[in-house]
C-alpha positions as CSV (number, residue, x, y, z in Angstrom):
1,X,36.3,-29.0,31.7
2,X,36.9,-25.8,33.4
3,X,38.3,-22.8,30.9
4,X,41.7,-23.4,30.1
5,X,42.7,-19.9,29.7
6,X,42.2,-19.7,33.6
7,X,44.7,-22.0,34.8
8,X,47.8,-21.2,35.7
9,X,51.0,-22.7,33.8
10,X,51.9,-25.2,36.4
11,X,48.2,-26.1,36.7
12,X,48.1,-26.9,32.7
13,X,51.7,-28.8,32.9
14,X,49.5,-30.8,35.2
15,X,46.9,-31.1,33.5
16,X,48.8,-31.9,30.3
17,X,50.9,-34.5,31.8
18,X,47.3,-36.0,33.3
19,X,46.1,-36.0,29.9
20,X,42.6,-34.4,31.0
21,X,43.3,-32.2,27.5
22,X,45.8,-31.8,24.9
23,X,48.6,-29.0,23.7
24,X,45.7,-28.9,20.6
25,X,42.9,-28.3,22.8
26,X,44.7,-26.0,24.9
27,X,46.7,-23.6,22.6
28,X,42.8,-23.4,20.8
29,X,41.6,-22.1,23.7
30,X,43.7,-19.8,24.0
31,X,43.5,-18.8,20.2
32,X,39.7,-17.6,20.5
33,X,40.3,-15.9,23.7
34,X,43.0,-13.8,22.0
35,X,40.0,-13.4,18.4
36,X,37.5,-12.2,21.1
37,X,39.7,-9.7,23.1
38,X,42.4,-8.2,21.0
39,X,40.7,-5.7,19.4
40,X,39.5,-4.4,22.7
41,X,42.7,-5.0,24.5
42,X,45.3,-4.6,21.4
43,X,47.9,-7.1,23.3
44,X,48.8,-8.9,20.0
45,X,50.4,-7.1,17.4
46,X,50.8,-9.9,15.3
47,X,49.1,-13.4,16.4
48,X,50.7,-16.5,15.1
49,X,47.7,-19.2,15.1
50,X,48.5,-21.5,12.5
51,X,52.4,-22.0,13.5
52,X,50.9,-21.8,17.1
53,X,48.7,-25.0,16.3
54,X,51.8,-26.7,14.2
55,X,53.6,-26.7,17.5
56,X,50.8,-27.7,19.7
57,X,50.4,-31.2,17.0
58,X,53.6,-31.6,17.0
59,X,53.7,-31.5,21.3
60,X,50.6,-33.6,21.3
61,X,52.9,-36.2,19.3
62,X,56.5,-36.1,21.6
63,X,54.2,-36.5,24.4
64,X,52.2,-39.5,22.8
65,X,55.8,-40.8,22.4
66,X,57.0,-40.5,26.1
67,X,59.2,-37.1,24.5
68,X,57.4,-34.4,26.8
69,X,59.9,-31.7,27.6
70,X,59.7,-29.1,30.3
71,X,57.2,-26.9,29.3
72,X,55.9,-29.3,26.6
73,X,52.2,-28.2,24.7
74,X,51.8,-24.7,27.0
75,X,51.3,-21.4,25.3
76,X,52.8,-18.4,25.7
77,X,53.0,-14.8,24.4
78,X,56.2,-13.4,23.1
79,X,57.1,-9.2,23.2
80,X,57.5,-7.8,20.1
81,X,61.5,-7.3,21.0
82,X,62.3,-10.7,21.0
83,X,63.6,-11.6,17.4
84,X,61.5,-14.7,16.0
85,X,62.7,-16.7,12.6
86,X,60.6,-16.0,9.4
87,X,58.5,-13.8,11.8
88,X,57.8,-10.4,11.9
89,X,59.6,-8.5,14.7
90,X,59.5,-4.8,14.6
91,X,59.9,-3.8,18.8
92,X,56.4,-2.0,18.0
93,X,58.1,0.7,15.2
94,X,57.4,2.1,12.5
95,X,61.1,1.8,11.6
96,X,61.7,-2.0,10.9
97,X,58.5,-2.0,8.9
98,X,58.2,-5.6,7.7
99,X,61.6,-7.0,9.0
100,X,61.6,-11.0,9.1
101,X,64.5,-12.0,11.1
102,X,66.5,-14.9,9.6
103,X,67.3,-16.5,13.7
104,X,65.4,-17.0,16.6
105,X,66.6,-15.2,20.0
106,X,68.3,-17.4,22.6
107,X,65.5,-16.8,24.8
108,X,63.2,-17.9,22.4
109,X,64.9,-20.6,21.6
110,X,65.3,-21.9,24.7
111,X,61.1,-22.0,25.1
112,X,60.8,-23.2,21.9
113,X,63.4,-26.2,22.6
114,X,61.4,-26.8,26.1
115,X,58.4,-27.1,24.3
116,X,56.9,-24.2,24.8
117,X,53.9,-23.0,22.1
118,X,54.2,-19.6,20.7
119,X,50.9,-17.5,20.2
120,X,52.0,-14.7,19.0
121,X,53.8,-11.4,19.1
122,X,53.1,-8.9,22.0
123,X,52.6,-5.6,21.6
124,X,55.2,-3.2,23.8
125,X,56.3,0.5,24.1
126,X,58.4,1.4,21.1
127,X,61.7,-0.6,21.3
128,X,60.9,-0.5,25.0
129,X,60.8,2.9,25.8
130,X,58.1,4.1,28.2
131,X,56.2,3.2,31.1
132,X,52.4,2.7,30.1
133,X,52.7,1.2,26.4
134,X,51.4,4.4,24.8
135,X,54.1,4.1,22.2
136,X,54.1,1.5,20.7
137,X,53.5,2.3,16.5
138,X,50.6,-0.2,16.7
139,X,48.5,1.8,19.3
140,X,47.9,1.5,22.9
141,X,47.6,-1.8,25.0
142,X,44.7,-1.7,27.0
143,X,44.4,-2.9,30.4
144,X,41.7,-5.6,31.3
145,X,41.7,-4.0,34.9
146,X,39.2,-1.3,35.7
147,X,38.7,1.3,38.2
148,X,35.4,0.4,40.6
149,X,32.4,1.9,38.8
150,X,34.6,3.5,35.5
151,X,35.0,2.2,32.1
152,X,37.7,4.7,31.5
153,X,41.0,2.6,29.8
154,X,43.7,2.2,31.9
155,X,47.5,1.8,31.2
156,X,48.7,-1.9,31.7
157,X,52.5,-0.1,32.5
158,X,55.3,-0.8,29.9
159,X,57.3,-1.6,28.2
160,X,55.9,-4.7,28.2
161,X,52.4,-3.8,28.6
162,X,51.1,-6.2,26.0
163,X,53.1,-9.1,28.3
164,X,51.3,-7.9,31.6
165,X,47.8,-7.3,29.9
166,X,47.9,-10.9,27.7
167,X,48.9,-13.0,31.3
168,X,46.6,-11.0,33.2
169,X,43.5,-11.4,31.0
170,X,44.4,-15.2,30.3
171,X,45.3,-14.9,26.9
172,X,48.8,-16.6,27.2
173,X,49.5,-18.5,30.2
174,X,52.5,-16.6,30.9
175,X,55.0,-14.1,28.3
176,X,58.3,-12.5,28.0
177,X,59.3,-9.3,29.0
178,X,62.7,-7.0,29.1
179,X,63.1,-5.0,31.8
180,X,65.8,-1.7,31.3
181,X,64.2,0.1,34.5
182,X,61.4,-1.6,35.4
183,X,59.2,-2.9,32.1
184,X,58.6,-6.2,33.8
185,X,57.9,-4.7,37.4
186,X,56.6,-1.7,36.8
187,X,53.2,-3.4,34.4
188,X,53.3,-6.7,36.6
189,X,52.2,-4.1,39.4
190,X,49.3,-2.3,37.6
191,X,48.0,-5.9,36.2
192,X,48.1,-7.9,39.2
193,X,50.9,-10.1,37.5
194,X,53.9,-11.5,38.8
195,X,57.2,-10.4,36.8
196,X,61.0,-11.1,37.6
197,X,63.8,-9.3,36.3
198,X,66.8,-11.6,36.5
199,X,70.3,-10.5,37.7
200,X,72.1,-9.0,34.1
201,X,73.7,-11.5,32.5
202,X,71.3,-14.4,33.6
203,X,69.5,-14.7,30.4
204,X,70.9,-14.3,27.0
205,X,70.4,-11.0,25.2
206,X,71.0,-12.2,22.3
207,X,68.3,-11.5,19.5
208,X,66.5,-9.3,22.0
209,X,66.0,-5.6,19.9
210,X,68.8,-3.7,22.0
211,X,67.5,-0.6,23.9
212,X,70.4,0.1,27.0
213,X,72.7,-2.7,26.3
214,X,74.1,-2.2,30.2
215,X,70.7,-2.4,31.4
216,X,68.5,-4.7,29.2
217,X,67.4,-7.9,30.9
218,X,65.0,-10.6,29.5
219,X,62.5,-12.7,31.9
220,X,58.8,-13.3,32.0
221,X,55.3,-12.0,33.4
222,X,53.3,-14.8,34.9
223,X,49.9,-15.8,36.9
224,X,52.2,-16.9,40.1
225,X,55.8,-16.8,41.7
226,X,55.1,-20.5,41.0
227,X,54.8,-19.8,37.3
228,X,57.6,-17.4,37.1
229,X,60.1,-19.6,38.4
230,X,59.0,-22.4,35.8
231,X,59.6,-19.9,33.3
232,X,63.0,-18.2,34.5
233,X,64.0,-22.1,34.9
234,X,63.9,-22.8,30.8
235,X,64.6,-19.1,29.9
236,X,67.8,-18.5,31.4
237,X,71.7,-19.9,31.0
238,X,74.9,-19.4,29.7
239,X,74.9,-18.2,25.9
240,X,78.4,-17.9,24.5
241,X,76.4,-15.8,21.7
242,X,76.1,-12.9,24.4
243,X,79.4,-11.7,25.8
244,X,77.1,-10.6,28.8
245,X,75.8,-14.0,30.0
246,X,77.1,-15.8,32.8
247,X,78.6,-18.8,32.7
248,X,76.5,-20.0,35.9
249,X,74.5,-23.3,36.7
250,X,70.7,-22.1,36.9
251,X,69.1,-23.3,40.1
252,X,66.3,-25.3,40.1
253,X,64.3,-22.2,41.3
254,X,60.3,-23.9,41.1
255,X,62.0,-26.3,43.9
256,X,63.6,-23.8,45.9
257,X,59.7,-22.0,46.8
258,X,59.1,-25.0,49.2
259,X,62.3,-23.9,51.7
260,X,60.3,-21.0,53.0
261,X,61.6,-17.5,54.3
262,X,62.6,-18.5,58.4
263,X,65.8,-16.8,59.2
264,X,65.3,-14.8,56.0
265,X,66.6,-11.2,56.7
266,X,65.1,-8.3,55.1
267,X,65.9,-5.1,54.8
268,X,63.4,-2.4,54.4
269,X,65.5,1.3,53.2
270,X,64.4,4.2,54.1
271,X,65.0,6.1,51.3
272,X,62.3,4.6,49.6
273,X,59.7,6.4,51.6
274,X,59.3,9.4,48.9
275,X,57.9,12.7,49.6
276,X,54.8,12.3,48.2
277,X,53.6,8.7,48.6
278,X,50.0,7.4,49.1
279,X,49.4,6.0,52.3
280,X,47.7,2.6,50.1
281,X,51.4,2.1,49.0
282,X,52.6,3.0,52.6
283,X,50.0,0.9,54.0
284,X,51.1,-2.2,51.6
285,X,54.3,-1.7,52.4
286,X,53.3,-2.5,56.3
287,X,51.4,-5.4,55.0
288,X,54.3,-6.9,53.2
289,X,56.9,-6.6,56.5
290,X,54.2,-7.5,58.7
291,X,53.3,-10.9,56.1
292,X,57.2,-11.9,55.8
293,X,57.6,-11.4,59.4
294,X,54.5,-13.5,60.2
295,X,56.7,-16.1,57.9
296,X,59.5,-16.6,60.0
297,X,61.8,-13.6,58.3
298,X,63.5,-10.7,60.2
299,X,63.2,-7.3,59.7
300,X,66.3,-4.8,59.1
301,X,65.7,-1.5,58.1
302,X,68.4,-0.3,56.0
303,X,70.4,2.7,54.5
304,X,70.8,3.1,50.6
305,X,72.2,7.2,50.8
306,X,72.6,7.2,46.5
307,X,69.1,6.6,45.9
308,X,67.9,9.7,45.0
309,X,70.1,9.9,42.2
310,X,69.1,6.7,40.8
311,X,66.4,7.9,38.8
312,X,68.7,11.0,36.9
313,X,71.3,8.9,36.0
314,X,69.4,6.5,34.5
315,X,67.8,8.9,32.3
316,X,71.7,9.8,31.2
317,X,72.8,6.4,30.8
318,X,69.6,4.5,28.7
319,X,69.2,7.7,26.5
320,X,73.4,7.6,25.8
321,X,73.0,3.7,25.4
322,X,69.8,4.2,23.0
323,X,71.2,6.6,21.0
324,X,74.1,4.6,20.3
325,X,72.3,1.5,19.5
326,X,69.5,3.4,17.2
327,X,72.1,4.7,15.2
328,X,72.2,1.4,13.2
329,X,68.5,2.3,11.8
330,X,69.6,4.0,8.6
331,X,67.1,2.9,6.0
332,X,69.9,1.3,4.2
333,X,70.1,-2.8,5.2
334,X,66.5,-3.8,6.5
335,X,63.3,-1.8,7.7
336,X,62.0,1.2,6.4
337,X,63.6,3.4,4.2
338,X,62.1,6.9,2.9
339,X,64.3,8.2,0.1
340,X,66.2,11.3,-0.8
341,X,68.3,13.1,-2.8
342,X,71.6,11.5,-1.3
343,X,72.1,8.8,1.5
344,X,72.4,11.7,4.4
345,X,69.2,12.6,3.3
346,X,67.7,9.4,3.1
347,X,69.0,8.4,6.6
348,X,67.0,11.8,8.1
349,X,64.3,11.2,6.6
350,X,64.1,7.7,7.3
351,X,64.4,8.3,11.4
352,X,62.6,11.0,11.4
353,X,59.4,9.3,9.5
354,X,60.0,5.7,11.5
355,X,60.9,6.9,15.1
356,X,58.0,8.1,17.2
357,X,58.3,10.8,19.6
358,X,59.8,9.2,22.9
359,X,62.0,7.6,20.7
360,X,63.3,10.7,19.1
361,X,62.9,12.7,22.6
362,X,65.4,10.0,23.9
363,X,68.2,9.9,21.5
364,X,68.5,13.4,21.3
365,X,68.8,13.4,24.9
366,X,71.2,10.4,24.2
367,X,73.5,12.4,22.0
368,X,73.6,15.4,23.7
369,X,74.9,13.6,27.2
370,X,77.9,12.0,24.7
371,X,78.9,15.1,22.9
372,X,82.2,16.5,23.0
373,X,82.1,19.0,26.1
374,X,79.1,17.6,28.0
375,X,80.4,13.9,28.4
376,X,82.4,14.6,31.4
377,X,79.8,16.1,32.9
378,X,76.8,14.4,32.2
379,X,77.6,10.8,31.1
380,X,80.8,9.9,33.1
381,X,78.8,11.3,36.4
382,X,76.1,9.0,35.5
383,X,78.5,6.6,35.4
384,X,79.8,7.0,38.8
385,X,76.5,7.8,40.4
386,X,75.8,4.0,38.8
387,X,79.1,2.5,41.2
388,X,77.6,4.4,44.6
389,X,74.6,3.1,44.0
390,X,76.1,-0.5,43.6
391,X,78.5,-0.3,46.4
392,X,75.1,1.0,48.4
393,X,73.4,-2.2,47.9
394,X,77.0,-4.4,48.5
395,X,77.1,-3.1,51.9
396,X,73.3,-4.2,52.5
397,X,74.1,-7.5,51.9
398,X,76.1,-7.7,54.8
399,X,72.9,-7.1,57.0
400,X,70.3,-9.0,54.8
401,X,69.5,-11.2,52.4
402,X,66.6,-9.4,50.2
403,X,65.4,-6.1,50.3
404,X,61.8,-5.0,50.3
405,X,60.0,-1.7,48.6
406,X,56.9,-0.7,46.6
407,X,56.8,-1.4,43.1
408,X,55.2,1.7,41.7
409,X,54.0,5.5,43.3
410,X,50.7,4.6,42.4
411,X,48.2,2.3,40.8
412,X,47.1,2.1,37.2
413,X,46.3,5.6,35.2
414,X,44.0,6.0,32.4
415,X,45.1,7.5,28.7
416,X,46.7,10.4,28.5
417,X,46.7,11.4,32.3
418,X,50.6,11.6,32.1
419,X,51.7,10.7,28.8
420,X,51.7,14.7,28.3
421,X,54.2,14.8,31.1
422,X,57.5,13.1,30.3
423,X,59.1,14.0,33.5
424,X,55.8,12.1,35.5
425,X,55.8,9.1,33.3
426,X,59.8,9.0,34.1
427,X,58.7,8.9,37.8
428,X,57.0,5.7,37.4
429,X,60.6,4.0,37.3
430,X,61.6,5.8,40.8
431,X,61.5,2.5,42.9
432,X,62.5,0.1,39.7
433,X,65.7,1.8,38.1
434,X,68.3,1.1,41.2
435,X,67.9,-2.7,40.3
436,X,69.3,-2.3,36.5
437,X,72.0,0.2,37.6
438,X,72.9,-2.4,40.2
439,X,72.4,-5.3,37.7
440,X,70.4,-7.3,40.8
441,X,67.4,-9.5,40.5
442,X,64.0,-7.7,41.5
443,X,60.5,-9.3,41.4
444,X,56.9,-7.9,41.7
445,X,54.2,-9.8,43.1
446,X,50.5,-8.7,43.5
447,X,49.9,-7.6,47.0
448,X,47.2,-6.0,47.2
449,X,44.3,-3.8,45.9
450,X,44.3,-0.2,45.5
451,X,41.3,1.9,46.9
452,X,40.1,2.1,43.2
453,X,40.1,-1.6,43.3
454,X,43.0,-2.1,40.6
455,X,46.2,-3.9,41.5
456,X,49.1,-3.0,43.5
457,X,52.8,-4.7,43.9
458,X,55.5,-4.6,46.3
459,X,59.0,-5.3,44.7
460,X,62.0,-7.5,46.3
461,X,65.6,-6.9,45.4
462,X,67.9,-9.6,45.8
463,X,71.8,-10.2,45.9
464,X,73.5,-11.2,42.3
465,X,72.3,-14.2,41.2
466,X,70.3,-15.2,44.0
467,X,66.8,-14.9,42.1
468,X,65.9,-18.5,44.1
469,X,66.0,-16.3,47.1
470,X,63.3,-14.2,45.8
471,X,61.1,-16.3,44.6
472,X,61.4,-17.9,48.0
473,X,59.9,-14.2,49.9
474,X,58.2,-13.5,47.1
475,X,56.0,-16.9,47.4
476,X,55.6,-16.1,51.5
477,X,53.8,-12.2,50.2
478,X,51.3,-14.0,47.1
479,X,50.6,-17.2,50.2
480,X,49.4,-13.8,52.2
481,X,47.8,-11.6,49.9
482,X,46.5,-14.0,47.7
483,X,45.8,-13.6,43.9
484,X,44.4,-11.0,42.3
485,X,42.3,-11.9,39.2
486,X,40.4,-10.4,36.7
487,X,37.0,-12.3,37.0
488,X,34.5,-9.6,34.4
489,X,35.5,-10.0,30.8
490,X,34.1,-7.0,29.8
491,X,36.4,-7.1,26.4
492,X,34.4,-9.7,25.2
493,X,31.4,-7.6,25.1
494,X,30.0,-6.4,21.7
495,X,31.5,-2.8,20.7
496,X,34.4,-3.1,23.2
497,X,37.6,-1.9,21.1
498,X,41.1,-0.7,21.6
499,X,41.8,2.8,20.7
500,X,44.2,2.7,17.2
501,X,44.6,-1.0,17.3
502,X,46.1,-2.0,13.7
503,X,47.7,-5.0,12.7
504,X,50.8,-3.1,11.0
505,X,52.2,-0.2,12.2
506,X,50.8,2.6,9.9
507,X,52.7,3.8,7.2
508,X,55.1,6.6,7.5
509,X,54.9,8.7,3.9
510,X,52.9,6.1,0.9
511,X,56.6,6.4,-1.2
512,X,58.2,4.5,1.5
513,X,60.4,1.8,-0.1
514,X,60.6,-1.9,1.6
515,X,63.7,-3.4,1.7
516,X,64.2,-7.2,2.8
517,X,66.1,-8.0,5.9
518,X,69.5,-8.7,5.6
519,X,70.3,-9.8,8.9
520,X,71.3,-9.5,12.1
């Protein structure tokens, strides 16, 4: 038997439904992968073995009885933002401390109901905000990809870095993400992963940890475009929990892969072609026209003018949107609570001792864009800046179907390169954010390597709704470019560990009081 952490989800369903090994067998491969890497890689901030094994037994079982379900017996990683019942979710801070939600998010839910295993929870920048996973209150993820002939640590992107890392290193067979400006792109790129964010309002955001409530989207980070659309298939629907979601039949999208891309027009902008970019990612870029073309699609290059100010108004409107929906961390109800002399002073010190210092950096740009006398000019602007950019990619839909750019600048960094830098870890998003402002699907898929032999993506936008569409070009590029694996395990070596890997996020003053969750 060949090592079951290698395959790819569809080629375990197979397998599974062949009977050549069991949901046991399988999710306890998986298991001691995850005891033999995480403390080098640190992409599990809280493993879940035993209720990971109840739910394999109890897969083994339906399927014994004829019961198997859609993703019946396969494993998979969950991000830490994704509420889980009678399991701690904290979205990787120090603020929710031990919080144990009392319901399951719908996305969740809907894995769970499809069969799906859980491993464990996956570590993520803290509640989602950043683009290497250098936030999180449990320490860095570390990235199982290395640069040729360096064992310096690289970043695996973020937020959902421990998503990216666990796929690519085959310690789930595929996990959700979120994605506010590119946190399922942006670290599918840099792990050689493939990662859809869905069209807003295709998948319930209920019982996801709220960062930009405009802009959060749920979907997952798989080996293959294959494996993504199995995934999107069971995590998305209609959820009348979630005033958001679409009421909206979800396509059968693994089926959709076999119509091809002939006729398929696709529009390359021009806007996209920064000041400043590498000619790898220029020369990728080439590659992917030149691959979709060879696939039967047309080529159209395209205007988008508002571009430009795509990446500024995002960092108005998720700061304004994050500050509103942090506000509800008061030390009071569930989570941490540091106390003082009265209840102002408890909530102050509370934040201050269980936000880290994005967060923090964040809202207080947040509230400052919504006070009284700066709204007008800052948020409302944003605002409109967010319709151009909309009506921009409206009118490209009249010329083509899908839209084709890079993914990231640049390939993976190592530690510290720009976490110093806010404004050059916010340029990480600069080809990502226009897709959340827009609320359109986008997609990363490997396409290449970069000339420090780590991974590379190229991105496809597509029209609302039409995420079949994508998965369609996006199958065309990985046919092309092939896959891009991981083959030395050098976590596994003896000594390898993750810089500040803990199990609980460390605690913020040692007369901290824990107070049980109350709730929603």
């Amino acid at each position: 038997m060949s090592d079951l952490t290698r395959l790819t989800l569809a080629e375990a369903r197979d397998g599974l439904k062949k009977k050549t090994f069991s949901a046991t067998e399988l999710t306890e491969a998986h298991i001691k992968a995850i005891e033999a890497a995480n403390p080098a890689l640190n992409v599990y901030v809280l493993p879940t073995p035993d209720h990971a094994l109840a739910q394999a037994k109890a897969s083994d079982a339906r399927r014994a009885k004829g019961e198997a379900r859609p993703l019946e017996g396969l494993p998979l990683g969950n991000k830490d933002l994704f509420c889980t019942e009678g399991i701690r979710t904290t979205a990787c801070s120090k603020i929710l401390d031990d919080f144990k939600p009392t319901y399951e998010s719908t996305v969740g839910a809907n894995l769970w109901n499809a069969g799906a295993v859980m491993l464990g929870k996956l570590n993520n920048d803290e509640f989602a905000m950043g683009s290497s996973n250098e936030t999180s209150a449990f320490g860095p993820v570390v990235s199982p990809w290395r640069r040729k002939g360096r064992d310096d640590k690289l970043v695996p992107g973020g937020s959902s870095g421990g998503s990216s890392a666990a796929v690519a290193a085959g310690l789930c067979l595929a996990a959700t993400a979120t994605d506010t400006g590119g946190s399922i792109r942006q670290p599918a790129a840099l792990t050689g992963t493939v990662g859809i964010k869905p069209t807003y309002g295709r998948c319930s955001r209920w019982g996801i940890v709220a960062f930009a409530s405009s802009l959060d989207q749920a979907g997952p980070i798989a080996k293959t475009v294959r494996d993504a659309a199995i995934m999107l298939g069971s995590m998305a629907g209609h959820d009348p929990k979630d005033t958001t979601s679409v009421d909206a039949p979800v396509p059968d999208y693994e089926a959709a892969l076999a119509e091809g891309v002939k006729g398929l027009r696709v529009g390359v902008p021009k806007e996209y072609r920064v000041e400043g970019m590498s000619k790898e990612i220029e020369d990728l870029w080439a590659s992917g026209i030149a691959w979709l073309k060879a696939a039967g699609a047309t080529i159209h290059e395209i205007s988008l003018p508002h571009t430009k100010y795509a990446l500024p108004a995002y960092y108005i409107v998720a700061p304004a949107e994050a500050s509103s929906n942090l506000a509800r961390y008061d030390g009071v109800r569930y989570g941490l609570r540091v106390p003082g002399k009265d209840v102002i002073d408890t909530y102050e010190n509370t934040r201050a001792a269980g936000f880290g210092k994005e967060v923090r950096r964040r809202i207080l740009i947040g509230t400052y864009v919504l006070s009284a006398g700066y709204y007008d000019a800052y948020y409302l602007k944003a605002q409109k800046v967010r319709t151009l950019i909309k009506r921009d990619f409206d009118e490209a839909w009249g010329v083509v179907d899908v839209v084709l750019t890079p993914t990231t600048p640049s390939p993976a960094f190592a530690f510290g390169e720009k976490s110093g830098d806010p404004l050059a870890m916010y340029l990480e998003d600069i080809f990502t954010v226009t897709v959340n402002m827009a609320g359109l699907p986008g997609i990363s898929v490997p396409a290449g390597l970069s000339s420090e032999g780590t991974p590379l993506g190229l991105q496809l936008i597509g029209k609302p709704f039409d995420e079949a569409t994508l998965f369609r070009a996006a199958q065309a590029i990985e046919d092309a470019a092939g896959r891009f694996t991981v083959e030395a395990r050098w976590w596994a070596r003896k000594g390898a560990s993750a810089p500040a890997a803990a199990s609980k996020p460390a605690p913020a003053k040692k007369a901290a009081a824990r107070k049980k969750p109350g709730g929603k």
